[in-house]
C-alpha positions as CSV (number, residue, x, y, z in Angstrom):
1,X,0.0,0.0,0.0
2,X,0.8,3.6,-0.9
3,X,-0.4,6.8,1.1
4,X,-2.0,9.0,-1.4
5,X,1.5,11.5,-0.9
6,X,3.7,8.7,-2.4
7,X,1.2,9.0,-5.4
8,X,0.9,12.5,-5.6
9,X,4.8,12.0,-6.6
10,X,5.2,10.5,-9.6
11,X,4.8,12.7,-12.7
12,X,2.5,11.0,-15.5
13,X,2.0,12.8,-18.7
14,X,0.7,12.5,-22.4
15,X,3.4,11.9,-24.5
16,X,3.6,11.8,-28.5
17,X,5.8,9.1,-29.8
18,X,7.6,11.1,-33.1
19,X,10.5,8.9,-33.5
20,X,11.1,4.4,-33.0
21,X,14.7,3.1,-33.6
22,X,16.1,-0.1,-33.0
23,X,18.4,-0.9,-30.2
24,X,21.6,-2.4,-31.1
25,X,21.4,-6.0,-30.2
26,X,18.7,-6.2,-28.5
27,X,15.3,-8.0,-29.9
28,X,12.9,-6.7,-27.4
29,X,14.0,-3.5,-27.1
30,X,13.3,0.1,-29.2
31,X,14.4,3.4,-28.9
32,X,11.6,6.1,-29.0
33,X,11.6,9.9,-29.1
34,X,9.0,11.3,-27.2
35,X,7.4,15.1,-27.0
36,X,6.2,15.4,-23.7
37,X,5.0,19.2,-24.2
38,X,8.2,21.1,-24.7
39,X,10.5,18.8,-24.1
40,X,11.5,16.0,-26.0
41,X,12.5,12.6,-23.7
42,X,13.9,9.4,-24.8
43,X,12.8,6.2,-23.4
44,X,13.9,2.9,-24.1
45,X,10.8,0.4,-24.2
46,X,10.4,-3.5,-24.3
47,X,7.7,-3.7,-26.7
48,X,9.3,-4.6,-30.3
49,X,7.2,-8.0,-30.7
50,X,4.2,-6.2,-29.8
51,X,4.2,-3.1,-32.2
52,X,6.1,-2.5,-35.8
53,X,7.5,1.0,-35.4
54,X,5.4,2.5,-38.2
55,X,2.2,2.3,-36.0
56,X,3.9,4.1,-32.9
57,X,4.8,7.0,-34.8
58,X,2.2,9.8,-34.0
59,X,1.0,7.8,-30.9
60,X,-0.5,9.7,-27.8
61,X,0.9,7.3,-24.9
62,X,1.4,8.1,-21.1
63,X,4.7,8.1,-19.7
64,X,6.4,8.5,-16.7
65,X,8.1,11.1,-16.5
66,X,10.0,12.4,-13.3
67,X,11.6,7.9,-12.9
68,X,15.4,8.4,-12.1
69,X,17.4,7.6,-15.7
70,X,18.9,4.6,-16.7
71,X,21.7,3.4,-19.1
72,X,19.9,0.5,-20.8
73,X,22.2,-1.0,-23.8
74,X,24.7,2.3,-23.4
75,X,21.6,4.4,-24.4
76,X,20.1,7.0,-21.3
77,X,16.3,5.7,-21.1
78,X,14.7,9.1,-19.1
79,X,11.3,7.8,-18.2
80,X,9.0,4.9,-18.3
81,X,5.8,4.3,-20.6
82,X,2.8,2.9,-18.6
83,X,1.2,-0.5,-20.2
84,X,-1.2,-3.6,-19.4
85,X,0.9,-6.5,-20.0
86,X,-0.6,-10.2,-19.7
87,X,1.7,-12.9,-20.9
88,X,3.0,-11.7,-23.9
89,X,0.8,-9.4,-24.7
90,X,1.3,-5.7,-24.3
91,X,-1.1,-2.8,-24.7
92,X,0.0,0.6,-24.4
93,X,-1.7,2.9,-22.2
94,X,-3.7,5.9,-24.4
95,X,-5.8,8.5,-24.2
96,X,-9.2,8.1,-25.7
97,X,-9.9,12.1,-27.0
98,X,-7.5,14.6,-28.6
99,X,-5.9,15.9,-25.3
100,X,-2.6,18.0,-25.6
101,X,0.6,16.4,-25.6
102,X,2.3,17.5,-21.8
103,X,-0.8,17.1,-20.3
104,X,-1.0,15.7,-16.9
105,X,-2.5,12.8,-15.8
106,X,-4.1,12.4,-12.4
């Protein structure tokens, strides 16, 4: 259990996917560019089997944003994306109306 302070902490935003690269030896992993409202993060995201990078471009996803960075592969990954995950399957988490990218999320 978490006190509703610890929540209040992290910082969750609407993101716009505008770049997917491959990660160098790694068949799980891409690179993506994200525009979280002025500011431009990368992330580094376990979801190759699930998506083909043409239909992340453009994507409105929520992401994670204030996570301490991590090298992952020799590349800085500066946040986290939020997804269901069952098995295999993974579903990135959306929004369902035409919000603005850096939007919170609460």
């Amino acid at each position: 259990m978490i006190s509703i302070k610890d929540f209040e902490k992290l910082e969750l935003k609407v993101g716009e996917i505008i770049s997917v690269d491959d990660v160098p030896k790694a068949d799980k992993l891409y690179k993506l560019e994200v525009d979280i409202g002025g500011k431009q993060i990368t992330l580094i995201a376990g979801i190759k089997k699930n998506y083909e990078k043409d239909e992340l471009i453009g994507k409105k996803i929520i992401v994670l944003t204030n996570l301490e960075p991590a090298m992952i592969k020799g590349i800085r990954s500066e946040g986290m994306l939020l997804a269901a995950v069952k098995n295999d399957d993974v579903s990135l988490l959306t929004v369902d109306k035409d919000i603005p990218i850096g939007s919170d999320v609460a």
